[in-house]
N, C-alpha and C positions, 0 to 999 in steps of 0.2 A: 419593462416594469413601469407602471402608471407612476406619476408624483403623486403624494399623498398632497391632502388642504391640510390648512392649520386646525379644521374642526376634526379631524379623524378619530377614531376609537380608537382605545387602549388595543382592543384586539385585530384589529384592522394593523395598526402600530408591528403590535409582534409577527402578526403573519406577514410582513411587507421586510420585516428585518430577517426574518429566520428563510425568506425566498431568494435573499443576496446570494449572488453566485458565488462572492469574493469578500474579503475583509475591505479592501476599498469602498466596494460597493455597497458594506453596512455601514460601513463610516460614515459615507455621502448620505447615506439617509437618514443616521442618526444624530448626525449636524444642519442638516434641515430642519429636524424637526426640533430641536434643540433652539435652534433662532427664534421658529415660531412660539414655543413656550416663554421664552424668553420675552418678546413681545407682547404675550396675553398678559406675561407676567407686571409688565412697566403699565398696560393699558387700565390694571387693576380689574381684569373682566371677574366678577364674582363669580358667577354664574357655572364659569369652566374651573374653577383652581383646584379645587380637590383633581378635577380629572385630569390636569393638565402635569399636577405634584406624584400621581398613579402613575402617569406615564415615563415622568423624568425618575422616580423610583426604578421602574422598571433599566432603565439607561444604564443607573447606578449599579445594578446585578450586571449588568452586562463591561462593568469596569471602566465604563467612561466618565470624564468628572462631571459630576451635578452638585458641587457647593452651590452654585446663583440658587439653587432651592432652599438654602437654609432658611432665609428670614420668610421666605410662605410657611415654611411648616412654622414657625413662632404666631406667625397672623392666624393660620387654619386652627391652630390649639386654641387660640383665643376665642373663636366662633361658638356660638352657642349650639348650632347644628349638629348634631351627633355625627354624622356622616363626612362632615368637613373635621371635627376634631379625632377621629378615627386616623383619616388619611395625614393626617399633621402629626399627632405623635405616633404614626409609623415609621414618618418621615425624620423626625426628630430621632426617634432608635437608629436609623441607616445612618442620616446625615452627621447629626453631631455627637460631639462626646465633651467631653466634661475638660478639654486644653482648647476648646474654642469661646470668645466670650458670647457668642449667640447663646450659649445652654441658659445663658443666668438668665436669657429675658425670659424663660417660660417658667422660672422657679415661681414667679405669683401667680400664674397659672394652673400649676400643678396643686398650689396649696388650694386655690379654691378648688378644684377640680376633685378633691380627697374630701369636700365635705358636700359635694353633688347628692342630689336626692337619688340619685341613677345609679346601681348599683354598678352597671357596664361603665359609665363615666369613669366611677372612681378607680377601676377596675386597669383602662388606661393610665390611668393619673401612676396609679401602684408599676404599671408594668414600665412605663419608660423611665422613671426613677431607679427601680430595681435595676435598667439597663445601663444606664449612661449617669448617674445622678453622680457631681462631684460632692470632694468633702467639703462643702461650705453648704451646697442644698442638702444636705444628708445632716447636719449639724442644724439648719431652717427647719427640716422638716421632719426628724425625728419624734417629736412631740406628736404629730398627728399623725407619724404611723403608729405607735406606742397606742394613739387612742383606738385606731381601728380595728389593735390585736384584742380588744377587748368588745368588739362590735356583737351584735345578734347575729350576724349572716356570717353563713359561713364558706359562702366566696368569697366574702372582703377578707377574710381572717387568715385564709389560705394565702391571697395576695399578698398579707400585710407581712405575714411572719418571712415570706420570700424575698419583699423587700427592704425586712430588717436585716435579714443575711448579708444581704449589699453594704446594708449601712455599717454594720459590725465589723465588716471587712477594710471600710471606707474610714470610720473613724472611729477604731475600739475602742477609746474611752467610754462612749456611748452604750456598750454593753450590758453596764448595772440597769441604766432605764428599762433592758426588756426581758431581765431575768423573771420579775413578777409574773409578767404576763405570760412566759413563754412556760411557765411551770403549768399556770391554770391549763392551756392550752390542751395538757396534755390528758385531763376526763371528756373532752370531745369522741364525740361515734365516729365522727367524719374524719376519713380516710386520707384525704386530701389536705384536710387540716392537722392531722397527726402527722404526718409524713411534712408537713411544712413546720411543725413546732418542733419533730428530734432534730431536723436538720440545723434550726436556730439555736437549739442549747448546745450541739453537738460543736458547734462554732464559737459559744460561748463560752464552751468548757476548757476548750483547745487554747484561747488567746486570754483567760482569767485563772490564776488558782484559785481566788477565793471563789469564783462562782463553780468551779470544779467541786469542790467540796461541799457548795449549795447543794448542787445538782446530785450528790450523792445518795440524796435521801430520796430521791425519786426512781433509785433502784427497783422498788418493790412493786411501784405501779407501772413503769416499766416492762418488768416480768410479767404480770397479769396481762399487759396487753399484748406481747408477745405469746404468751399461751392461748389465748384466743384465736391470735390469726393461726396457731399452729392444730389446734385443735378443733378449728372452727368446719364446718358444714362446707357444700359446696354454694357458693357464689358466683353468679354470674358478670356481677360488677366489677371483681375485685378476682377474678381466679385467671391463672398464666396458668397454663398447662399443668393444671390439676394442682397448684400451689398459691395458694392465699394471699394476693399483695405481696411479692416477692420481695418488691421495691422496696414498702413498709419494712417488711420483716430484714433486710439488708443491714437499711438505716438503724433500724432501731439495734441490731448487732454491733453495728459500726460504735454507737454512741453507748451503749455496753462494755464494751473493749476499751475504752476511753476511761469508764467512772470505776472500774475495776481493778486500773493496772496499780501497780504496788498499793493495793488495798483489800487487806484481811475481810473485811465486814461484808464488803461490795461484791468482791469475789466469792461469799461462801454464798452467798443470797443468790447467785445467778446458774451454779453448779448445777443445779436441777433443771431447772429452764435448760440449759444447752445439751444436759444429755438427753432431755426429749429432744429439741428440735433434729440434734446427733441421727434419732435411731426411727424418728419419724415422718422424715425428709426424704421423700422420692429423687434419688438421681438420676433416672434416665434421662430427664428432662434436662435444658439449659438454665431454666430456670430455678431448679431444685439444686443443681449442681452451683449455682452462683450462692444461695442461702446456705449451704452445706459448708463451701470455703470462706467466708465469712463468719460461720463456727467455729472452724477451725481456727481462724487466725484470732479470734477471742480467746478460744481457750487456749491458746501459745502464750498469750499477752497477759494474761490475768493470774493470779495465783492460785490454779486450778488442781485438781484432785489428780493421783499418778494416774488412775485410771481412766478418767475423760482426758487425760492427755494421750494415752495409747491408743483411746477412742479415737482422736484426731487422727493419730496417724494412719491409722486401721482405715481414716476416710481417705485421707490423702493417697493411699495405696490401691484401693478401688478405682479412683480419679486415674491410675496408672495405665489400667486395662480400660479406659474409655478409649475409643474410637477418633473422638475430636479431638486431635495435635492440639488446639490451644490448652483446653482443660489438661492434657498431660502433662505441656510446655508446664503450668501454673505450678500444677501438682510438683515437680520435680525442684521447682523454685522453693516451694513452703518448703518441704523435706532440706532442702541445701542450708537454711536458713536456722532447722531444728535440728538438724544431725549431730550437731558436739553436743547439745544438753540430752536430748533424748536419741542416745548412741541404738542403743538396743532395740527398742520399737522399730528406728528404721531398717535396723539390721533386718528385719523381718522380711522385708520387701524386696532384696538384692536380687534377687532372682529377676523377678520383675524389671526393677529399674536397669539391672544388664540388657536383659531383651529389648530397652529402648534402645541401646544404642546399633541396634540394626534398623531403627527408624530411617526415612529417607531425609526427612527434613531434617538441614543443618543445625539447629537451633536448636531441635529435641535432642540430637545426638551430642552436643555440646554439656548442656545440664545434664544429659546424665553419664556424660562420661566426668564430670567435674564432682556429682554424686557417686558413684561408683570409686571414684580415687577417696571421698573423702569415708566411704565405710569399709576400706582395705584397716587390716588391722593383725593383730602376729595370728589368732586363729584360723583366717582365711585367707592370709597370704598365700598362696599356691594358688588355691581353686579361683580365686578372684583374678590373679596376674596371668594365670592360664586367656582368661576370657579378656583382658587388658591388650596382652599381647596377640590375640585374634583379632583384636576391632584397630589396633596398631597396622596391620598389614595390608587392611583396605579400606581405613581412614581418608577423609579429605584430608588435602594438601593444606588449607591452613589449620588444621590440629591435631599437625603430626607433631610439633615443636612441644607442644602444651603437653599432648601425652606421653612425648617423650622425657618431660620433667616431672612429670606427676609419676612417672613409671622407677622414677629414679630415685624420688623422694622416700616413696614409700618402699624400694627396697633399701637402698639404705637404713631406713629405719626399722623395719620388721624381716627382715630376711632370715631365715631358719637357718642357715650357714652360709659361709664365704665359699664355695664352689657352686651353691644356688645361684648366690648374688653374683658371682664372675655372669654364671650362664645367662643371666638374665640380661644382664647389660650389653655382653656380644652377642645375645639376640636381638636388642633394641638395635644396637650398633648395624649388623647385616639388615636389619629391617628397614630402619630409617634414618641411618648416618650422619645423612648431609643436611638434616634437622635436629640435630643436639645442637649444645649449647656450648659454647669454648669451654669452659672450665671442665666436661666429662673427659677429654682425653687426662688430663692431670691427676682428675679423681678415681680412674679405674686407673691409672698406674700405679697410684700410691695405695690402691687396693692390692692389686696386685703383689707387691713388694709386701702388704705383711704377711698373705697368703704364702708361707716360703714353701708348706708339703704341698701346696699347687703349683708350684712355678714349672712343672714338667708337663703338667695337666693344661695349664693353658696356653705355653708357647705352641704346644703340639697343636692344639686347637684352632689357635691365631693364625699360627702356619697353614694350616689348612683353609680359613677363609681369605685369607691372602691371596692364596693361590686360584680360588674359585672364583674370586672378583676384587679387584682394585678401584671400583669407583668410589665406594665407603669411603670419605679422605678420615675420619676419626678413625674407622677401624682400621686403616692401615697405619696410621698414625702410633696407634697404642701394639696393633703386630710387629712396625718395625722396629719397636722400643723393646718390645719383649724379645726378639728375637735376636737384639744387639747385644742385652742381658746376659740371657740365657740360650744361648743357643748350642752349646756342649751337650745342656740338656735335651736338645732337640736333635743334636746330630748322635748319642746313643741311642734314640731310639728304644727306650726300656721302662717306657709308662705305663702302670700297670692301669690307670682310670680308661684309656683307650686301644681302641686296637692299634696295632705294633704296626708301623710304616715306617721304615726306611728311608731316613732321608740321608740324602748324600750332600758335603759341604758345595757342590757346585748347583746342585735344588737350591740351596738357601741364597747362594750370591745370582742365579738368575732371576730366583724370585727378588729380589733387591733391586738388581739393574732393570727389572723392566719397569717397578715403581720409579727409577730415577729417570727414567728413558719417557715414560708414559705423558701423554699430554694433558690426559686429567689430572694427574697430582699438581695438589698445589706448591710455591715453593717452601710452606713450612710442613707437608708430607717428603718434601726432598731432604730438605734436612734430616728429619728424621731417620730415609732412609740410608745416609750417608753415613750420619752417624754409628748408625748400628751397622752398616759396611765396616767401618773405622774399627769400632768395637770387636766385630770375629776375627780381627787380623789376631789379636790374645787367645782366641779360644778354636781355632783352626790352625792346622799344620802346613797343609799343603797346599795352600792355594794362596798365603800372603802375596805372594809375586802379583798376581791380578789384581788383588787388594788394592794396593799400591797403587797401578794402571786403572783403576777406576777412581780413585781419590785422584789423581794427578789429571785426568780429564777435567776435573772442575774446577782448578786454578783457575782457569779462564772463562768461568762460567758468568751469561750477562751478569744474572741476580748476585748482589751485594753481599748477601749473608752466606750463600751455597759457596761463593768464591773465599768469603773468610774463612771458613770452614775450611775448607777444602785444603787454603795452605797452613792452618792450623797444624791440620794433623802429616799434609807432606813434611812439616819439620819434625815433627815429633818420628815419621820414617829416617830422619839422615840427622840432624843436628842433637837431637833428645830420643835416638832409638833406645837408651838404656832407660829413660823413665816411662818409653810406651808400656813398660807391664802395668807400671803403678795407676800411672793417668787412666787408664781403659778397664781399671778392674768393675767389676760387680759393684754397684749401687747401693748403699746401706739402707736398711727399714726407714720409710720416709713417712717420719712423724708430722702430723697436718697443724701441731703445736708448736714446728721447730721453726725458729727464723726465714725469712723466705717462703714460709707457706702458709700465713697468716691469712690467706683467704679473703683479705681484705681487714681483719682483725684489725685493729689499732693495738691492741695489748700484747700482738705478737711479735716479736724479733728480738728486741733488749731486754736481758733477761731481769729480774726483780733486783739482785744482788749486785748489777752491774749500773745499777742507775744510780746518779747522785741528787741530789734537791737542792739548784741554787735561786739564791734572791735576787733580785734585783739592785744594785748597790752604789750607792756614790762614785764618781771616778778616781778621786781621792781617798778611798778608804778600801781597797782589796782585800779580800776575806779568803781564808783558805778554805778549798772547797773538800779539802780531805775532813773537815769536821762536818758539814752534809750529807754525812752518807746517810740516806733512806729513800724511799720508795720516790718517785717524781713525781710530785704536788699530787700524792694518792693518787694517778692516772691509772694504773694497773689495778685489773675488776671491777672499777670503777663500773656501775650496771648503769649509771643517769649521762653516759659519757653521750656527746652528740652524734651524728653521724659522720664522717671523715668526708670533707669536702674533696672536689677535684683539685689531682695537684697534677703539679708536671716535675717530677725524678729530676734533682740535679746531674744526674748519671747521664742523663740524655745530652748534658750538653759537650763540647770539644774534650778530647781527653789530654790535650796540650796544648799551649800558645807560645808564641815564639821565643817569649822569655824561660820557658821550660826546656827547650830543647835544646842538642847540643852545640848549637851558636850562639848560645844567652847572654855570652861576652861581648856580643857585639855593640850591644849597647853601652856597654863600658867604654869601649874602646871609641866610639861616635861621641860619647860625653855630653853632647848639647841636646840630644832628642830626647823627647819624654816617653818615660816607659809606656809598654804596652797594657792595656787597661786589663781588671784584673775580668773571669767572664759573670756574667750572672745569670741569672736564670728566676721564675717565677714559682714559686714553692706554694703559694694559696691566693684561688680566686674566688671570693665568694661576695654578694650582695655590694660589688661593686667597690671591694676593698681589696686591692693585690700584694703579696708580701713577694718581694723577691731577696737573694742570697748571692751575696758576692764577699768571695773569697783572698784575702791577700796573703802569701807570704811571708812569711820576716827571717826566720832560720829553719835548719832542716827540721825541729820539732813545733816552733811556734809557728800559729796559724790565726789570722784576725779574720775571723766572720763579722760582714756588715748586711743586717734586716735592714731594708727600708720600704716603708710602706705609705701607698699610693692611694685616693680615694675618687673613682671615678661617678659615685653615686651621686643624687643632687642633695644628700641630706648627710648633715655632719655628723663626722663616728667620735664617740667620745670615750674616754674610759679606755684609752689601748693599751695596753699589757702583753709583753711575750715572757715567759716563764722556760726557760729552757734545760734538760737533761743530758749529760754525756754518758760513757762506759766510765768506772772508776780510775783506772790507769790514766784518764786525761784529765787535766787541770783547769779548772773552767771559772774565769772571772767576767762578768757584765759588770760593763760601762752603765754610766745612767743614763736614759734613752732622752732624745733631742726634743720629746713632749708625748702629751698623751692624749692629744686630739687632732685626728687626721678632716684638713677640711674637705668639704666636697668639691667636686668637678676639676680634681688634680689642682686644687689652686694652693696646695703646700704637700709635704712631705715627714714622714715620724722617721726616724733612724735610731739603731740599736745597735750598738758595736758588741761584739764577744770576742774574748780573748781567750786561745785555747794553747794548751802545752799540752805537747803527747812525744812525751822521753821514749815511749816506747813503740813507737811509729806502729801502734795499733790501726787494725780500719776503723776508722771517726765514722761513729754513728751520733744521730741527733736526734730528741724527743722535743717539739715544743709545742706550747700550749697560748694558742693566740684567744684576747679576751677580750672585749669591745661591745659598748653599748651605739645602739641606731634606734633612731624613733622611739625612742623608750623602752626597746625590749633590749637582754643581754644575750649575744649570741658567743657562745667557746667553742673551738675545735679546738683538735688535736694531729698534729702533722709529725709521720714517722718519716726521715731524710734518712736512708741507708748509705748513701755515697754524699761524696763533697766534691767540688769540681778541683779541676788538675793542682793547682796551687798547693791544697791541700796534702799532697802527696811528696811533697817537696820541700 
């Protein structure tokens, strides 16, 4: 490849860079040439700078640095030459921006440059300001775009109002100055100049109320001119595929939707306008199809007639049957958006929008299987979940999860009966399992259990897909619950909902062993199964003996829990065989209001009548808590309650320490060692504030709980408060707490003693209600403690 000279042409230039074999080999040439511009550039050659600033522009597109061009393009601006201030504020758009301080030398440039006799002149002057101009040249040179928006020509007017937009954007106080002018703008013919003056008010209206409300009176000319481009002739100047200025007519929709929205006066003024552009608006085209949705989303937004609303969706459902995946993607978005207010209109389209979801593209099938869950409703539940549970079976792998909760939600809510809703869910369940969510196995159980004249009907069922396939781990999960239940039921064999099969109690325990046996279960499908092993030893005769020999296998089983289990119920064979009936009966109706199944509920577990309300109280002054009896600081229904931070269950921690156990004398008898500390554990972490709970001892009824709380954030918590609840049975006095401002970065500590007496060694439950201000907002939770650690029990 030749070396190029330093006088070379621009296109000499590119052709000699795009001939490189290699990125080295452009490199090497575009750092040669680079030098040599360099040098013209020190030499000050007039002659070449524009051609030499063309070339190092060109560099610049190719993403090597070219800053050493800055201060030419400052000089080239400066030039009287047209041809050299061309190339300079091209250079000035690529080069600088408005965080470098070279931009400020061409601001006296630009001002003269705006009052050039040269329409093209000023023309640049408008364009590299509109590009790059910061807020101090936008605040210099406001004044003389404001004069330009009022010029004769109307390419300067067009420029000027584009690079008000900048400026409006740059420094909106500035926005009064070009209200005036941006109104007049708006009796212009030209095309160019309407489409640059709605865009200007459209930005004015958005970042002003008061100038919102100017602007409101310009509704009606507005409409005129939108009726023109709508009913206007064919144009060659101005016509997209047989539609008028689409662009105009967009904008000028856009900024309609804007002066209309919660307004009576603006909105009845425009009603007529949209249901022409509505029903006059050719969609085949892309561009009839963009002015169409841009209707529509006015009259969504304004406070429009029921009927132009139905009109909308009646468009938006057309959009459905288009061809072009984006226009449907769109369509299905507007519908997702209008679905809860106008239910019935979309209802219209179900048909339609089902058949997307046998679309190929992921994204269409997503929207509308996310529209389709949201026009399920008690009329068309069946017909609807029929078509759900088809797109369920050969669904993409990531929206099987999502349809498997949308499929849940709405049977739970609308389902026509509880044998629908069972079927429904063990068809979800065989379908696609091992994409539910944890909480389904708990919630079709506790389904199950109030279904009591199904419970023949579905073990029979369970049992059968048990036996068909164990990789499901929910569905086997919830068969081998049901079938630990009821399985009497199962081994009569006398349901009348299904045909009569036969099962024999040695069916039911192979069916078990091979889910305990099988290397897909998990270990909390083992439990499961083992459990319900445990369970038929009560509701079988002749096979307890095996029973036994499969519980007694998993004493020794590695996993932790399968082995607890496991000699759980070997004692309850040999040491507690007379309370095995009681322990292993049938399940009562499991109410999802009752303790324990609060769902996450914070108002769930202590009942209303069982809560006391105490205060806060001097350490010297103890107050009996038996005259507090009521509700705990109104926490129960509370509807403004916050959300329940992450805790960690003092249940999780040791269920004994040495001084609990039966060597606790030894410390007595050692005398000089200090007892063993009592344990704690962390009960609330939130925004860098930890509460933890340690428990001491005192006699078999008294019990001293000690809060103490920690503050790892870098900004001081003030305002701390704990408010605590017990059951009525227990006697509950607060200490006064060690202060009420925890510092930051752990550099001190708040403690709160309680003192509890429980004569009736009830299980200690606790409600309390942590309060605290940070940064000036106040933040309260609410933490429900159902266990206390070992001390507590002692």
């Amino acid at each position: 490849m030749a070396d190029m000279s330093p006088s070379v042409r621009l296109q000499e230039m590119i052709r000699v860079i795009r001939s490189a074999r290699t990125q080295g080999e452009e490199r090497g040439v575009i750092q040669r040439e680079c030098a040599a511009i360099r040098a013209q550039f020190r030499q000050g050659d007039n002659g070449a700078r524009s051609h030499n600033l063309a070339k190092l522009l060109y560099v610049h597109m190719l993403g090597y640095p070219a800053h050493f061009g800055q201060m030419e393009c400052v000089r080239l601006i400066a030039s009287p030459r047209y041809n050299e201030k061309r190339i300079g504020y091209l250079g000035a758009m690529m080069l600088l921006d408005e965080k470098q301080d070279a931009s400020l030398l061409i601001t006296n440039s630009i001002k003269n440059d705006l009052s050039h006799s040269s329409q093209y002149v000023q023309s640049l002057a408008l364009c590299t300001l509109a590009c790059m101009g910061s807020a101090e040249m936008c605040r210099d040179l406001a004044p003389e775009i404001e004069r330009l928006l009022r010029a004769s020509n109307s390419y300067i007017k067009k420029k000027a109002a584009l690079c008000a937009v900048h400026i409006v954007r740059k420094v909106p106080e500035l926005g009064e100055l070009f209200t005036p002018s941006a109104r007049s703008l708006l009796s212009e013919k030209n095309h160019g100049v309407l489409h640059g003056a709605v865009v200007l008010i459209t930005e004015l209206c958005e970042r002003n109320p008061d100038t919102l409300d100017q602007c409101r009176k310009a509704v009606p000319e507005l409409v005129q001119i939108m009726k023109g481009l709508v009913m206007s002739g064919y144009s060659p100047e101005h016509n997209v595929a047989g539609i008028s200025d689409p662009f105009l007519q967009v904008r000028i929709l856009r900024l309609l939707r804007i002066l209309g929205r919660n307004n009576d006066s603006a909105s009845d003024a425009m009603n007529d306008l949209l249901a022409q552009v509505a029903t006059n608006t050719d969609s085949s085209k892309t561009a009839g199809s963009a002015v169409l949705y841009e209707t529509v989303l006015t009259i969504m937004d304004i406070k429009s007639e029921s009927g132009l609303r139905v009109l909308a969706v009646n468009i938006l459902g057309r959009f459905l049957l288009n061809n072009d995946r984006n226009i449907r993607y769109v369509s299905m978005t507007s519908l997702q958006k209008i679905v809860q207010t106008d239910h019935n209109a979309v209802q219209r389209h179900r048909g339609t929008i089902v058949d997307c979801l046998k679309d190929q593209d992921a994204s269409v099938q997503r929207r509308a299987l996310e529209l389709s869950l949201a026009l399920v409703s008690a009329v068309n539940i069946r017909s609807l979940m029929k078509e759900l549970l088809l797109f369920l079976s050969s669904c993409p792998v990531d929206l099987r999860s999502h349809t498997t909760s949308g499929i849940f939600l709405a049977a739970d809510r609308y389902a026509p009966s509880l044998r629908w809703h069972i079927d429904t869910i063990l068809h979800v369940l065989t379908t696609a399992g091992g994409d539910v969510r944890d909480e389904t196995v708990p919630n079709l159980i506790q389904l199950i259990t109030t279904a009591s004249e199904l419970h023949c009907y579905t073990v029979h069922k369970l049992y059968r897909a048990l036996v068909a396939d164990i990789q499901q781990q929910s569905l086997v999960q919830v068969a081998c619950w049901c079938i630990g239940e009821y399985g009497d039921l199962l081994l009569k064999g006398e349901c009348e909902e299904t045909e009569p099969v036969q099962v024999t109690e040695d069916n039911v325990l192979d069916a078990l062993e091979t889910v305990l046996q099988s290397h897909m279960s998990s270990p909390a499908t083992r439990a499961f199964a083992l459990t319900a092993t445990m369970k038929l030893s009560t509701r079988i005769t002749n096979n307890v003996d095996r029973i036994r020999s499969i519980v007694s296998i998993y004493g020794s089983c590695i996993d932790v829990e399968l082995q607890q289990r496991a000699v759980e119920y070997n004692a309850l064979f040999k040491k507690y065989d007379h309370m095995r009936a009681a322990v292993l009966e049938r399940m009562p109706v499991i109410d999802r209001n009752s303790p324990g199944h609060s769902n996450g509920d914070i108002s769930a577990g202590v009942k209303d009548s069982e809560l006391v309300q105490v205060k806060q109280t001097p350490a010297d002054r103890p107050q009996d808590t038996a005259s507090q009896a009521c509700d705990l600081l109104g926490l129960l229904g509370d509807a403004d309650q916050p959300s329940q931070p992450s805790l960690v269950q003092p249940s999780t921690m040791p269920s004994s320490t040495p001084a609990s156990m039966g060597g606790g004398d030894l410390l007595d008898l050692l005398g000089g060692m200090d007892p063993v500390p009592a344990p704690t554990a962390p009960v609330y972490e939130k925004n860098g504030l930890t509460l933890t709970l340690r428990c001491d001892s005192k006699t078999d009824t008294a019990v001293t709980v000690t809060f103490t709380a920690s503050n790892s954030s870098s900004s001081d918590i003030s305002s701390f408060t704990l408010q605590v609840a017990v059951p009525k049975s227990v006697q509950l006095q607060m200490k006064a707490p060690s202060g009420n401002a925890v510092p930051a970065l752990g550099a001190g500590q708040v403690t709160q003693t309680v003192l509890l007496n429980n004569p009736n060694k009830v299980n200690l439950k606790m409600r309390v209600r942590v309060q605290y201000s940070r940064e000036g907002s106040t933040c309260q939770d609410v933490l429900q403690i159902d266990s206390l650690p070992a001390p507590a029990w002692h």
